[in-house]
C-alpha positions in Angstrom: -36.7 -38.9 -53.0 -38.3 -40.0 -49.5 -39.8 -42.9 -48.9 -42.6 -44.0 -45.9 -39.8 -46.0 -45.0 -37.6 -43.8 -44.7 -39.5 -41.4 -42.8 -40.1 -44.3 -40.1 -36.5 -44.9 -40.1 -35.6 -41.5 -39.6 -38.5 -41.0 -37.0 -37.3 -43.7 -35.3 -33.5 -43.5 -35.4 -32.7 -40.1 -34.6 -32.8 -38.3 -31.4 -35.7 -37.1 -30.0 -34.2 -33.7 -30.4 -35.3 -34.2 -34.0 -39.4 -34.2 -33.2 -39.4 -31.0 -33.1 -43.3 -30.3 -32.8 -43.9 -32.8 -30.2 -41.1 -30.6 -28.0 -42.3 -27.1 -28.6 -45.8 -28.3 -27.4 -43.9 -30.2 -24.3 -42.2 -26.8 -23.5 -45.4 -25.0 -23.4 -46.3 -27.1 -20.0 -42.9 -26.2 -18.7 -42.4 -23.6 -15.2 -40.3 -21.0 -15.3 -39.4 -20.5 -11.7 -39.0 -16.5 -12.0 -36.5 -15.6 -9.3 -37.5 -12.0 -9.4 -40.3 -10.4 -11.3 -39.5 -6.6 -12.3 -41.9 -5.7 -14.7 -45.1 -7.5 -16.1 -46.8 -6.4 -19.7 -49.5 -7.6 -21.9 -48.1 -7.3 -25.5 -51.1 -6.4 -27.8 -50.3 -9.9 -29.8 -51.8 -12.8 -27.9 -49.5 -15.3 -28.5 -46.7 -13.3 -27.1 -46.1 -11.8 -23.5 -42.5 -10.7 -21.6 -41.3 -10.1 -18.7 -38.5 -7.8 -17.6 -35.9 -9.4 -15.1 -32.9 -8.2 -13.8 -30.5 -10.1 -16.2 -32.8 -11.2 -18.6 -36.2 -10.8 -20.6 -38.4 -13.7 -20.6 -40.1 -13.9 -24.0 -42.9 -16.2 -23.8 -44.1 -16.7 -27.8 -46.5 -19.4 -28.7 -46.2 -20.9 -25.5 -42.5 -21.4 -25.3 -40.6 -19.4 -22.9 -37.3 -18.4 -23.9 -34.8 -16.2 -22.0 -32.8 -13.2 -23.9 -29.6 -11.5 -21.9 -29.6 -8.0 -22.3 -25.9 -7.5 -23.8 -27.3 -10.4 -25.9 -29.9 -8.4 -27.1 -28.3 -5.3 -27.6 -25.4 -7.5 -29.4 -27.5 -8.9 -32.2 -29.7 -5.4 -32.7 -29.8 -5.7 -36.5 -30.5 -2.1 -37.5 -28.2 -0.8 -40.4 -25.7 0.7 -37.5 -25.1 -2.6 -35.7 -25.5 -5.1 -38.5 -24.3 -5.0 -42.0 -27.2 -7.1 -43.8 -25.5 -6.9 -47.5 -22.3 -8.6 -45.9 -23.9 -10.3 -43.0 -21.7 -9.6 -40.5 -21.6 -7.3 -37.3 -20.8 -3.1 -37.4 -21.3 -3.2 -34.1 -18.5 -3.1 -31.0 -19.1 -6.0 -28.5 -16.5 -5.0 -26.4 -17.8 -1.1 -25.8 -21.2 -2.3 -24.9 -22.0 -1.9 -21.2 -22.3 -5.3 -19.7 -24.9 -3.5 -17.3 -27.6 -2.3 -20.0 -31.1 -2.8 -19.7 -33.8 -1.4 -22.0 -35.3 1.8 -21.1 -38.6 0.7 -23.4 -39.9 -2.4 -24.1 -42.7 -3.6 -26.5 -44.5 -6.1 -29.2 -45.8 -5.0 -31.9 -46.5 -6.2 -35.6 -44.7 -9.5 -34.6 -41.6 -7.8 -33.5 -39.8 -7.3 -30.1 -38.7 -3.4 -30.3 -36.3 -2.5 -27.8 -35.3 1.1 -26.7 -31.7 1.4 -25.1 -30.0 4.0 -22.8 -29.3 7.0 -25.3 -31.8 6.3 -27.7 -30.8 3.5 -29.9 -33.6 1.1 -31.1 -33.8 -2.5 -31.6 -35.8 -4.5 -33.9 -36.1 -8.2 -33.8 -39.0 -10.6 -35.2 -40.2 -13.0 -32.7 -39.6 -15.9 -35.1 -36.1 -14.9 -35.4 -35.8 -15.2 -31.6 -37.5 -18.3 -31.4 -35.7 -19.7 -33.6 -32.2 -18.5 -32.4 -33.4 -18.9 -28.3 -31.0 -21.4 -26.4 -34.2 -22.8 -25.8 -35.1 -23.8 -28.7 -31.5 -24.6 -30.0 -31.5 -27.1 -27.2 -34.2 -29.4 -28.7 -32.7 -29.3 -32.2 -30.7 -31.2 -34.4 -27.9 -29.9 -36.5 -27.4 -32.4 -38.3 -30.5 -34.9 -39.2 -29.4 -37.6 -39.8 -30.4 -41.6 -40.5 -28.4 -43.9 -38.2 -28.2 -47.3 -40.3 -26.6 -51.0 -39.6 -26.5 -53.0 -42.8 -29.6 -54.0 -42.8 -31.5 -50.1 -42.3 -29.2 -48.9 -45.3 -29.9 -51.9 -47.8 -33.3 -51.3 -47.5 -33.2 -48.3 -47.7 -31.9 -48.9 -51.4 -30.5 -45.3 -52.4 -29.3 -44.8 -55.3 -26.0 -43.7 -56.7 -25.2 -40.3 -58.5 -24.4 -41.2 -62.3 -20.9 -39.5 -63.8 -22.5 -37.7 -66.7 -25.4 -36.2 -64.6 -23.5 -35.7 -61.2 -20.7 -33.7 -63.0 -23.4 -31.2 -65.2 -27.0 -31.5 -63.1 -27.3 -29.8 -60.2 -30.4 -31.5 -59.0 -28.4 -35.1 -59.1 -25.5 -33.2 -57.2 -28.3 -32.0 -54.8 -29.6 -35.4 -54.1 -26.1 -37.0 -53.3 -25.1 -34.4 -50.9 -28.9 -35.2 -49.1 -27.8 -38.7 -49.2 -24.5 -37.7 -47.7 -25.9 -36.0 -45.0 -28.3 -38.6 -43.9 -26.0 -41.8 -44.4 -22.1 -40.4 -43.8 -21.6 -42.1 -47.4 -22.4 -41.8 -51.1 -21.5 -42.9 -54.4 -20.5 -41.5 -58.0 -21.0 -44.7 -60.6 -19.1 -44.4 -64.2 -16.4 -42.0 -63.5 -13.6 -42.7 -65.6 -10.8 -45.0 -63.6 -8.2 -42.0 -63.5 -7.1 -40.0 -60.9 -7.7 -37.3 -63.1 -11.2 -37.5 -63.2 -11.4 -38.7 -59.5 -9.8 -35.8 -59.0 -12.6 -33.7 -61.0 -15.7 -35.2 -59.2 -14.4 -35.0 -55.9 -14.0 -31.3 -57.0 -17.6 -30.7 -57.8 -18.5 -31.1 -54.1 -15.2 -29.8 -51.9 -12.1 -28.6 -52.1 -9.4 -31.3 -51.5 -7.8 -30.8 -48.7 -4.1 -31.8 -48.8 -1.9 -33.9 -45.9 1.2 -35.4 -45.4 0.2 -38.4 -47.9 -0.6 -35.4 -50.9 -3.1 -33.8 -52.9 -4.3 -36.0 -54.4 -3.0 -39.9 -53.8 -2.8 -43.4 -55.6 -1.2 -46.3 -53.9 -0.8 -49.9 -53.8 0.6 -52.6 -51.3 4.0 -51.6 -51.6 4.6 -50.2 -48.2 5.5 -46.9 -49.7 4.7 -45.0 -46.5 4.8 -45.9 -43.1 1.0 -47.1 -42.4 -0.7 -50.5 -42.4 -3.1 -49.5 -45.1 -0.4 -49.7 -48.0 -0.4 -53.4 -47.6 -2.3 -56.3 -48.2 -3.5 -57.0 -44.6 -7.3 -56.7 -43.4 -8.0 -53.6 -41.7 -10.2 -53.2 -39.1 -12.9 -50.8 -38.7 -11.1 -46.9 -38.1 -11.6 -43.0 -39.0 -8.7 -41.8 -40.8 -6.2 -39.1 -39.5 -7.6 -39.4 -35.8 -4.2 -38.1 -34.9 -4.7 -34.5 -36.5 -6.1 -31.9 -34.0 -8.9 -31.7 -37.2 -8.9 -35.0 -38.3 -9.9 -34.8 -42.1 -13.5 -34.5 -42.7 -14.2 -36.4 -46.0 -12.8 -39.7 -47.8 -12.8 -40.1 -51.2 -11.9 -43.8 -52.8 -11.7 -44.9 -55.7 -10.6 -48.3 -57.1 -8.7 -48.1 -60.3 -7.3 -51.5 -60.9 -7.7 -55.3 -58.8 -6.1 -58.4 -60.2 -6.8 -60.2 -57.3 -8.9 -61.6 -54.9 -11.0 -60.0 -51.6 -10.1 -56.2 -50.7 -13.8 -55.7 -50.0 -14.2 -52.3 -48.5 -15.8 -52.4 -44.5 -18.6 -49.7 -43.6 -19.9 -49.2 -40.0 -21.9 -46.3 -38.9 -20.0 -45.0 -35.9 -23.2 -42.7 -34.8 -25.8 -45.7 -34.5 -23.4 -47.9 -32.1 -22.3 -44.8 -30.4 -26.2 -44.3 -29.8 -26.6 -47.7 -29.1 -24.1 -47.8 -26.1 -26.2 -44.1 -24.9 -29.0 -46.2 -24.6 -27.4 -49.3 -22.6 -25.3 -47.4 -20.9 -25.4 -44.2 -20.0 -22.8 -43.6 -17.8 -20.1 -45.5 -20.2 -20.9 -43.1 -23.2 -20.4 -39.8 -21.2 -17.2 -41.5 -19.7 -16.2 -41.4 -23.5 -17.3 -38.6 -24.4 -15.7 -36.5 -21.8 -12.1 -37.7 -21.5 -9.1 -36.3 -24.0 -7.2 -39.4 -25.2 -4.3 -38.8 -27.8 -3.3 -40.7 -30.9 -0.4 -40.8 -32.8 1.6 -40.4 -35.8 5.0 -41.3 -36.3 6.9 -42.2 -39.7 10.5 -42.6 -40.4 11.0 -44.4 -43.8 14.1 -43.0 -46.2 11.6 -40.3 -48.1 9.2 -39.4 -45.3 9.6 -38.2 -42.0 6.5 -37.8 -39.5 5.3 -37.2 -35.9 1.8 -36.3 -35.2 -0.4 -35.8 -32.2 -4.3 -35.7 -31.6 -5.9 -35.2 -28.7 -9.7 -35.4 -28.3 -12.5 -37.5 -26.6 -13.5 -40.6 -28.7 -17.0 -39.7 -28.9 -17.4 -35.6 -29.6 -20.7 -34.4 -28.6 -22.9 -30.7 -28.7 -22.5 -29.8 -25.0 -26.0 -27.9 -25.4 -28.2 -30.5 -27.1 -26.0 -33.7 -26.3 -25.9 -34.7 -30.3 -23.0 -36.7 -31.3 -21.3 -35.0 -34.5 -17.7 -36.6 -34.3 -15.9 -40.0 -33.5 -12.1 -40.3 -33.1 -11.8 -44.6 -33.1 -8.6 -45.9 -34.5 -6.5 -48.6 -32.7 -3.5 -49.0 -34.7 -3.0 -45.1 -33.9 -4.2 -44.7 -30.3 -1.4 -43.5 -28.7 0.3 -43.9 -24.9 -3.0 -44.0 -22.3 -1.8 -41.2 -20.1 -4.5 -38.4 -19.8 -6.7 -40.5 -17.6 -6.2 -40.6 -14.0 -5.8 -43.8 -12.6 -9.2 -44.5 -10.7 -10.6 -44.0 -14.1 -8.4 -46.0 -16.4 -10.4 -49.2 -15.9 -14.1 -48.2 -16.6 -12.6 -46.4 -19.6 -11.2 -49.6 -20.7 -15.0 -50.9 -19.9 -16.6 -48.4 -21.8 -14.1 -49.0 -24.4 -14.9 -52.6 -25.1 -18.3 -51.6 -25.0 -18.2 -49.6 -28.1 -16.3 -51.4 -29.6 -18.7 -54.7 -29.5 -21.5 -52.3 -30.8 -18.9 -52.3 -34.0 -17.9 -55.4 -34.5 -22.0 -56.7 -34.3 -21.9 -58.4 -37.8 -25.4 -56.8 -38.7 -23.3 -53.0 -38.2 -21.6 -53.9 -40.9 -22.1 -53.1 -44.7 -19.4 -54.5 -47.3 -19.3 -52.9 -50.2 -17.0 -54.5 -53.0 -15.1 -51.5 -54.8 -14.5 -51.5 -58.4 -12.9 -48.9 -61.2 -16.0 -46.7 -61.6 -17.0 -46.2 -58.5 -16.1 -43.7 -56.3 -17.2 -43.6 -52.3 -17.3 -40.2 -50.4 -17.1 -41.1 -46.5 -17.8 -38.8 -43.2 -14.8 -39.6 -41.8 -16.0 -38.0 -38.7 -18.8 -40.7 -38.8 -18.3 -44.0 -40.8 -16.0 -46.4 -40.2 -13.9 -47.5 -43.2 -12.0 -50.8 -42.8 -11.0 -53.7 -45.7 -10.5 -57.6 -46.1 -7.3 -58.8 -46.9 -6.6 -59.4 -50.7 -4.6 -60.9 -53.1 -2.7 -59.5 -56.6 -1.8 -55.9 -57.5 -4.9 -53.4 -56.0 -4.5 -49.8 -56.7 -6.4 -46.9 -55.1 -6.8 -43.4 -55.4 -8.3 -40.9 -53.6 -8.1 -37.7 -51.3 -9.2 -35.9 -48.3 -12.0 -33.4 -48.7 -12.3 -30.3 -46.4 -15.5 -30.9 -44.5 -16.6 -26.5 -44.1 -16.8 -27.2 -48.0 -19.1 -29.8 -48.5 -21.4 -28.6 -45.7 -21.3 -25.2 -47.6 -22.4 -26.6 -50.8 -25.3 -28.8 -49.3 -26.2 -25.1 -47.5 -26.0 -23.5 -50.8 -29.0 -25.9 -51.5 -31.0 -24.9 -49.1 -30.0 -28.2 -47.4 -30.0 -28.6 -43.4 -25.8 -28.9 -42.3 
């Protein structure tokens, strides 16, 4: 499925979080400055060695030190009395362990970390498991891998769409749309039937649709049926949808069922690569962003629907422990009332503002993709932009929102990384 190509572009693209190699062997140089040393051991495995402090124990395991919290430790003990491995969830008490507790025993052996408590109780835990769950480690890597594309990046890239047929019986071709997905925030279904009935089934084979104020599933044209720009025929401008929910909807589905017209070319813009673009210029403009609460807004008063809804969250959402971007809030026809900034801080948010939004509107960001019955496009609404020209003549689209803990559990069901 991979290209050489596509390797460079994700080498070269992601964060550096995503090397992981070349930062374990960095961490290995790394000093720990121990602040008190209480006990010392040689562990019969070479690779591994601990020391005992008086919060923590310092596992050092193939030349990475990692630090483990005792009530952490004694927490995630997953022996048959603490953790129920058939269900995968925890037996144990949090609350009625003693936020004091320090092993009485401690040792490596066979690869494992085994832990004696106060009273008895033993603790098992394999080193790779601890690795691999350490902050330290968690710190370097990527939830999400991910390509960050501007037109050009994705065009070459040429992926291919899922076919109908195959999509809706193979689960191999489902497999490599939800990769595609994952990588690129967008991906396509060719040959579905131009009904909202089967939109409705394909949309199914990956999610659950999630249902809003607009419906289940919905099909619309210019008519200003609802109290939004998008039923018109006017251009929109790059946006995520539903910006003003406190979870703004994860997936969006569209489907073109019928033009008789002119233009309505659908915009595409890959929020994460300009977001990382203004990280690299300018630091201190992203974090602005990233750390101040704005609100948008909802409100709708037409004779059949009645709306008010409110948003608040930082236009650019980030991992506080690894700094990775995994959400944008950017709409400008719902940004609401600028009143959850203080004053000495209203202006360089306006800066970092434009900034961003110049990464956007670069003309090589953007990827036009001309929609037509057949094809349906699944968007990360938390990370592509979806905007449209203006058109001419009677358009009508279909669609939904998809619950995004759905999709990510079906590409996990695959053994896929999200």
């Amino acid at each position: 499925m991979f290209t050489p190509a596509m390797f460079g572009t994700l080498n070269s693209k992601l964060r550096p979080a995503y090397k992981q190699t070349q930062l374990l062997c960095s961490l290995r140089n790394t000093q720990i400055p121990w602040r008190h040393k209480t006990q010392t051991r040689a562990c019969s495995a070479p690779a591994a060695n601990f020391h005992l402090l008086d919060d923590c124990l310092v596992l050092n395991y193939g030349g990475t030190p990692m630090h483990f919290n005792y009530v952490w430790l004694r927490d995630h003990c997953r022996s048959a009395s603490s953790y129920n491995a058939k269900t995968n969830q925890r037996n144990l008490d949090t609350g009625g362990i003693d936020l004091n507790i320090r092993p009485d025993n401690t040792r490596v052996e066979d690869g494992h970390l085994v832990l004696t408590w106060p009273g008895g109780h033993v603790s098992k835990y394999s080193l790779g498991w601890l690795a691999e769950n350490s902050y330290e480690r968690q710190k370097q890597m990527t939830v999400q891998p991910r390509v960050l594309w501007n037109s050009d990046i994705y065009t070459k890239a040429n992926i291919s769409s899922a076919k109908w047929d195959k999509f809706m019986s193979c689960d191999d071709e489902l497999k490599k749309f939800l990769q595609n997905y994952l990588l690129y925030g967008i991906a396509f279904v060719d040959d579905v039937p131009a009904t909202v009935e089967a939109t409705e089934a394909v949309t199914q084979r990956v999610s659950l649709i999630r249902e809003t104020t607009y419906g289940r599933m919905w099909s619309f044209t210019s008519d200003f049926s609802r109290g939004d720009t998008a039923y018109s025929q006017l251009a929109l401008d790059r946006h995520t949808d539903t910006s003003y929910f406190q979870e703004p909807c994860g997936i969006q589905v569209f489907h073109c069922l019928k033009h008789e017209g002119t233009g309505g070319r659908t915009l595409l813009v890959d929020g994460f690569y300009a977001a990382e673009k203004l990280r690299q210029k300018s630091p201190e403009n992203f974090e602005l962003l990233a750390r101040t609460p704005i609100r948008h807004e909802y409100i709708e008063n037409t004779d059949n629907h009645r709306n008010h809804m409110t948003g608040i969250g930082p236009l650019v959402n980030v991992y506080p422990w690894n700094n990775e971007v995994y959400m944008i809030r950017y709409n400008n026809y719902d940004r609401s009332v600028i009143n959850t900034i203080p004053h000495d801080a209203v202006q360089r948010w306006y800066v970092a503002h434009r900034e961003l939004t110049t990464e956007l509107r670069r003309p090589e960001n953007e990827l036009w993709v001309k929609l037509t019955p057949g094809k349906v496009i699944f968007i990360d609404n938390w990370r592509v932009m979806h905007g449209r020209e203006s058109f001419t003549g009677l358009r009508q689209l279909c669609g939904c929102y998809l619950t995004r803990d759905d999709i990510l559990s079906t590409a996990r069901c695959f053994d896929l990384q999200a």
